[in-house]
Backbone as CSV, one residue per row, in Angstrom:
resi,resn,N_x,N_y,N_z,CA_x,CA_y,CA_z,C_x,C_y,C_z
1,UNK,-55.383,-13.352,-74.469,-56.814,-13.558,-74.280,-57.547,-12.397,-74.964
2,UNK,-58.148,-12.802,-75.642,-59.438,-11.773,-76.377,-60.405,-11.167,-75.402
3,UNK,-60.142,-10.020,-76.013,-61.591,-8.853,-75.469,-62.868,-9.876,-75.291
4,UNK,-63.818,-10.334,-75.995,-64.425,-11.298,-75.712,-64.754,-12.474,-74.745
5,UNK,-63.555,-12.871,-75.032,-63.380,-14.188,-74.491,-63.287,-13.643,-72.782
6,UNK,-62.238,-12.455,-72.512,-62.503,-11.833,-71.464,-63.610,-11.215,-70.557
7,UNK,-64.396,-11.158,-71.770,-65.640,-10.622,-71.003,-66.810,-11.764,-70.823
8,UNK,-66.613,-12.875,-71.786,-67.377,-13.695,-71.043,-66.868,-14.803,-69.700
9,UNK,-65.550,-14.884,-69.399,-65.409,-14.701,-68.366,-65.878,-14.000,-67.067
10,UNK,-66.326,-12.705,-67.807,-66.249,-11.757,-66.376,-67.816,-12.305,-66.123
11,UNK,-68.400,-12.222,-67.481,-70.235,-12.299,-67.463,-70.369,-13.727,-66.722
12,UNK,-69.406,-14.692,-66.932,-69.815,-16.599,-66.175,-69.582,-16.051,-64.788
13,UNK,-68.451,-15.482,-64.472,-68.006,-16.128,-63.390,-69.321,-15.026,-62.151
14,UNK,-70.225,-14.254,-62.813,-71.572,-13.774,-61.336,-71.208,-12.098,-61.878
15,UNK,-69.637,-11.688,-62.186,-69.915,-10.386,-61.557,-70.483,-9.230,-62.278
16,UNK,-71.384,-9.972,-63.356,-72.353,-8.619,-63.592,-73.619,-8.906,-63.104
17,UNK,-73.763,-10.283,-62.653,-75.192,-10.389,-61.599,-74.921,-9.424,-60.586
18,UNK,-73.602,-9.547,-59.525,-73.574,-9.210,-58.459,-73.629,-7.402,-59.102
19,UNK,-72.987,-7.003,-59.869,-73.099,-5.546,-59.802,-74.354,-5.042,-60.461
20,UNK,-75.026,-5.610,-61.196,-76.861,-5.328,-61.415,-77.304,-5.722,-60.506
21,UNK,-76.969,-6.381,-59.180,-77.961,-6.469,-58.049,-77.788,-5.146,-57.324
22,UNK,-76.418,-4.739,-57.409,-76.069,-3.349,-56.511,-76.026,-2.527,-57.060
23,UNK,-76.249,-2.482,-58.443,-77.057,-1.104,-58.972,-78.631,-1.212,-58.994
24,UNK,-79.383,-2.607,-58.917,-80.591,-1.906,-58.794,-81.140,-1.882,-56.740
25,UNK,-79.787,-2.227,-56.126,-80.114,-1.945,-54.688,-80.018,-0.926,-54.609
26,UNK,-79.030,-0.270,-55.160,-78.430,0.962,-54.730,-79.837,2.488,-55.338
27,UNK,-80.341,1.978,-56.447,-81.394,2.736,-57.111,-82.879,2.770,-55.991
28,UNK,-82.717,1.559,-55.295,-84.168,1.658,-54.396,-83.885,2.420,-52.907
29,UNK,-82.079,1.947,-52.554,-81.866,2.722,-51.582,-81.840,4.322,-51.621
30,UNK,-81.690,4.613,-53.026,-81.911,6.185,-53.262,-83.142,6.729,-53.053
31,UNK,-84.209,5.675,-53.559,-85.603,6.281,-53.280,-85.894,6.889,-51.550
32,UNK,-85.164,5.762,-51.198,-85.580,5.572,-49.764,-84.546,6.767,-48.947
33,UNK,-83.529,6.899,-49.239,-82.456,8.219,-49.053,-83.394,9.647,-49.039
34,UNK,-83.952,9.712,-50.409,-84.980,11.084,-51.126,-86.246,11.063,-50.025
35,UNK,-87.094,10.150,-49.840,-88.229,10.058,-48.926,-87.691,10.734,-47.663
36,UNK,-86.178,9.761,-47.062,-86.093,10.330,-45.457,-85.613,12.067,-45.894
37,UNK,-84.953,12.213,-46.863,-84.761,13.377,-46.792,-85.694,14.671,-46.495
38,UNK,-86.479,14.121,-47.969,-87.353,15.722,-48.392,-88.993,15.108,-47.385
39,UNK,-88.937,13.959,-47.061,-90.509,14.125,-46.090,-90.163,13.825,-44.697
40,UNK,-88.987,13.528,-44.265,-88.763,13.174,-42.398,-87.901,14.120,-42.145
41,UNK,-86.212,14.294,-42.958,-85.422,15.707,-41.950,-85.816,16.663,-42.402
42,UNK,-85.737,17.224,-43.430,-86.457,18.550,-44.111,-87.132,19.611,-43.162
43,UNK,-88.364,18.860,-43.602,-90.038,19.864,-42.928,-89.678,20.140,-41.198
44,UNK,-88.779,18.859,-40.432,-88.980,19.710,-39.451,-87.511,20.983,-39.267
45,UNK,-86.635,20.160,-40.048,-85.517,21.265,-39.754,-86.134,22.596,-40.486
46,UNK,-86.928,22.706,-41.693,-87.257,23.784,-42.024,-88.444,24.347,-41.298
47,UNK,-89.115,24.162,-39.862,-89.822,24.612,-39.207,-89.252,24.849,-38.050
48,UNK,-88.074,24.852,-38.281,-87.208,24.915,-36.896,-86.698,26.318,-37.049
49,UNK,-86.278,26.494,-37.986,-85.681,27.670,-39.055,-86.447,28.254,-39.458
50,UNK,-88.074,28.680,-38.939,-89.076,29.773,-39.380,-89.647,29.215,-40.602
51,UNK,-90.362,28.181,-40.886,-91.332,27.961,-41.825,-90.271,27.363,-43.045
52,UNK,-89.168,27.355,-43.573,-88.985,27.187,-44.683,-89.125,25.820,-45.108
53,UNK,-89.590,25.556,-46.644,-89.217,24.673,-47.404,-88.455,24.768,-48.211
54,UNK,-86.932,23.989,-47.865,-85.997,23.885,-48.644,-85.831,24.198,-50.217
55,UNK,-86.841,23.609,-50.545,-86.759,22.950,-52.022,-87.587,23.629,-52.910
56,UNK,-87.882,24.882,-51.946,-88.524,26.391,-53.046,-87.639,27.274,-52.648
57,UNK,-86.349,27.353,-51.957,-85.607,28.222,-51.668,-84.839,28.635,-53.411
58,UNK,-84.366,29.491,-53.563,-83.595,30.326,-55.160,-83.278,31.133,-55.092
59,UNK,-82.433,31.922,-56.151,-82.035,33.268,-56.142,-82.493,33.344,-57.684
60,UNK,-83.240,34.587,-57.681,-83.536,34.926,-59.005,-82.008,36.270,-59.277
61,UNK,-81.969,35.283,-60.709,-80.672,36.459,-60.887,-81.031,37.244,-62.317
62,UNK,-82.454,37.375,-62.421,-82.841,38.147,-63.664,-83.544,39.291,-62.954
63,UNK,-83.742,40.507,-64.090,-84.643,41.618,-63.539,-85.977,41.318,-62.513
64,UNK,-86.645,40.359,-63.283,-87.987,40.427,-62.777,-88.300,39.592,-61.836
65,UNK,-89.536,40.281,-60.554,-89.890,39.419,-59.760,-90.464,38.222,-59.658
66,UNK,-90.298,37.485,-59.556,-91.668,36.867,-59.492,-91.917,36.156,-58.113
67,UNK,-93.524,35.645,-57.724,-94.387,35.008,-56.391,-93.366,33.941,-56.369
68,UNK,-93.043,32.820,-56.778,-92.588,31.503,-56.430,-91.463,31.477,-57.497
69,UNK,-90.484,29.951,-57.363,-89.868,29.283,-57.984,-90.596,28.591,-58.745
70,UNK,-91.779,28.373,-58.997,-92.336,27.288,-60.206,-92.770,28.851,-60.849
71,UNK,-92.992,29.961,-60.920,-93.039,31.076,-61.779,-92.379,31.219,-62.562
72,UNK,-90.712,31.239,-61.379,-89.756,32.240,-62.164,-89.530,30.497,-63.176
73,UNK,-89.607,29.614,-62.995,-88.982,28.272,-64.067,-90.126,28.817,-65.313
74,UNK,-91.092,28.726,-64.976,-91.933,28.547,-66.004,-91.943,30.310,-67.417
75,UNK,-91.281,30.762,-66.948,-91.217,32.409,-67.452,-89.480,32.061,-67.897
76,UNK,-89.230,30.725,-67.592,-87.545,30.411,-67.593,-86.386,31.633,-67.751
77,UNK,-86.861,31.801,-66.257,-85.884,33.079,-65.491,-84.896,32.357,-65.371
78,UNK,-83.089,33.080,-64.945,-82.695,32.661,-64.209,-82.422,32.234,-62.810
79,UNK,-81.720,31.218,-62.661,-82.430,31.231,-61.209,-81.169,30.425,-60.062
80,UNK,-80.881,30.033,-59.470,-80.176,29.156,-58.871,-80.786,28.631,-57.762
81,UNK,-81.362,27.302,-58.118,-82.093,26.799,-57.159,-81.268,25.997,-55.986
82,UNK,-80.872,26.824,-54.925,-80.248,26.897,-53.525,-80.389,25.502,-52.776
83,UNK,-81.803,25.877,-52.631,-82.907,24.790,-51.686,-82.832,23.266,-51.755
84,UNK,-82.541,23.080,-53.616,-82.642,21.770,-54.099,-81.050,21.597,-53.910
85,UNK,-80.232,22.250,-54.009,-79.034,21.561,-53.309,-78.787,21.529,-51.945
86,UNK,-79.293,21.719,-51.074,-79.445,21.932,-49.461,-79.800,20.345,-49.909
87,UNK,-81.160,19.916,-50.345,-81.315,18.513,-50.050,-80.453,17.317,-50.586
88,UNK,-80.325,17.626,-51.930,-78.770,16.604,-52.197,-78.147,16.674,-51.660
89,UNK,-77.425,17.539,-51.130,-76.506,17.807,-49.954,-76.285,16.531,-48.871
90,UNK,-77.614,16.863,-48.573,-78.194,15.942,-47.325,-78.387,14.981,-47.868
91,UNK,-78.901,14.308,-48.706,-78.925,12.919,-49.658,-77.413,12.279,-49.499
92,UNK,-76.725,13.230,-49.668,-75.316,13.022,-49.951,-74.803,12.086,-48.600
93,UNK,-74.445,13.000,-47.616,-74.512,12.721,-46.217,-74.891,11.709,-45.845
94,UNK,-76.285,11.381,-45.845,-76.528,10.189,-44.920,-76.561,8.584,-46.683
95,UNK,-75.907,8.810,-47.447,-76.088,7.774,-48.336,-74.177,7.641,-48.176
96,UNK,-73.400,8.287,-47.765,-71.942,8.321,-47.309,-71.827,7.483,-46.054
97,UNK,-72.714,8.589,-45.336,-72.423,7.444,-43.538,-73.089,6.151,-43.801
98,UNK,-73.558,5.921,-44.594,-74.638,4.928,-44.530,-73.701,3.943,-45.172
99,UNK,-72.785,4.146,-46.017,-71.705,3.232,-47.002,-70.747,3.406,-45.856
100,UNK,-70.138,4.318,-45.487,-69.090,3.899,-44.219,-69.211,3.146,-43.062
101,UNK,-70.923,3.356,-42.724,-71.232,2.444,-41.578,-71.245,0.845,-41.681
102,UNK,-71.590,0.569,-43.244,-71.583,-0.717,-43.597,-70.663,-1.068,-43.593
103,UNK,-68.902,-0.495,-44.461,-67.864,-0.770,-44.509,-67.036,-1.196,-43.658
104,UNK,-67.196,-0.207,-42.712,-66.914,-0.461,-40.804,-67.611,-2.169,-40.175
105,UNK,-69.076,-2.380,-40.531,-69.222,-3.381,-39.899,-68.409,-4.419,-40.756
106,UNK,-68.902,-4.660,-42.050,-68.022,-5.543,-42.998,-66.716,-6.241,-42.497
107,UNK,-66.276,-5.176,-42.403,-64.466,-4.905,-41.904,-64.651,-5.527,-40.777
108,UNK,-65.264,-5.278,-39.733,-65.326,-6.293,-38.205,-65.606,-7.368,-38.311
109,UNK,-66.826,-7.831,-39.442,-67.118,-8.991,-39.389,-65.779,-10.174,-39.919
110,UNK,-65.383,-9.282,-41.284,-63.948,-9.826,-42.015,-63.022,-10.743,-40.289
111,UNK,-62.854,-9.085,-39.517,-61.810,-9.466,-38.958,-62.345,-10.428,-38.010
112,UNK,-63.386,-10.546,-37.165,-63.418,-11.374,-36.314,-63.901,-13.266,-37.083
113,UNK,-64.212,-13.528,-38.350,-63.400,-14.560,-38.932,-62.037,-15.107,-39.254
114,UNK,-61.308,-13.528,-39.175,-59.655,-13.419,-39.320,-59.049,-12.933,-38.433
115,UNK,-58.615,-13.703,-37.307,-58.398,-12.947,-36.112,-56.838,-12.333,-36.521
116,UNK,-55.866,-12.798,-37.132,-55.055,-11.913,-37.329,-54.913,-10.824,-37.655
117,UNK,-56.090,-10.339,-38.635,-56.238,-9.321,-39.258,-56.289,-7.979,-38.602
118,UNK,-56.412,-6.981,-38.078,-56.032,-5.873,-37.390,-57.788,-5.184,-37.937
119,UNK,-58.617,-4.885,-37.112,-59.937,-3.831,-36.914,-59.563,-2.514,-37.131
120,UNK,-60.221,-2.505,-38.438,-60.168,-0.836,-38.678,-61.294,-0.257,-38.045
């Protein structure tokens, strides 16, 4: 079977509908991941923790001081922006439990159509 011929197989039989539906689900569920992150857990965990906002947290690793993180970028210091991985971090996290929690129900639903099947 030809490269071709193989791939229009793959293209008839749905499964690049079904995986452009779950890449552009998966692109809106990110929006929605980023929102709960940086505007619902964030602000209060970083007011819990004395005022901070995550996502100006850095380490300047050049001589000079500077007032903020949009300074030291714009003077393109070095810098290691800390803060902004604290929130991917957390992006990370709940877009994981959020795929395991589905997987888990999936899996129950599987099994209780398949009662032989054993519940993970």
């Amino acid at each position: 079977m030809s490269l071709l011929s193989e791939f229009r197989e793959f293209a008839v039989k749905g499964n690049m509908i079904d995986m452009a539906t779950g890449i552009i689900i998966g692109a809106a569920f990110n929006k929605i991941v980023d929102s709960l992150v940086n505007d619902i857990i964030m602000p209060p965990l970083g007011f819990l923790i004395g005022g901070v906002d995550f996502k100006h947290l850095y380490f300047n690793l050049g001589p000079t001081a500077y007032a903020s993180m949009e300074e030291a970028i714009k003077a393109g210091a070095p810098i290691i922006r800390y803060g902004i991985f604290i929130n991917t971090l957390v992006d990370f996290l709940i877009v994981s439990f959020t795929i395991f929690v589905t997987i888990k129900l999936i899996n129950r639903l599987r099994a209780a159509n398949n009662p032989e099947q054993e519940i993970s």
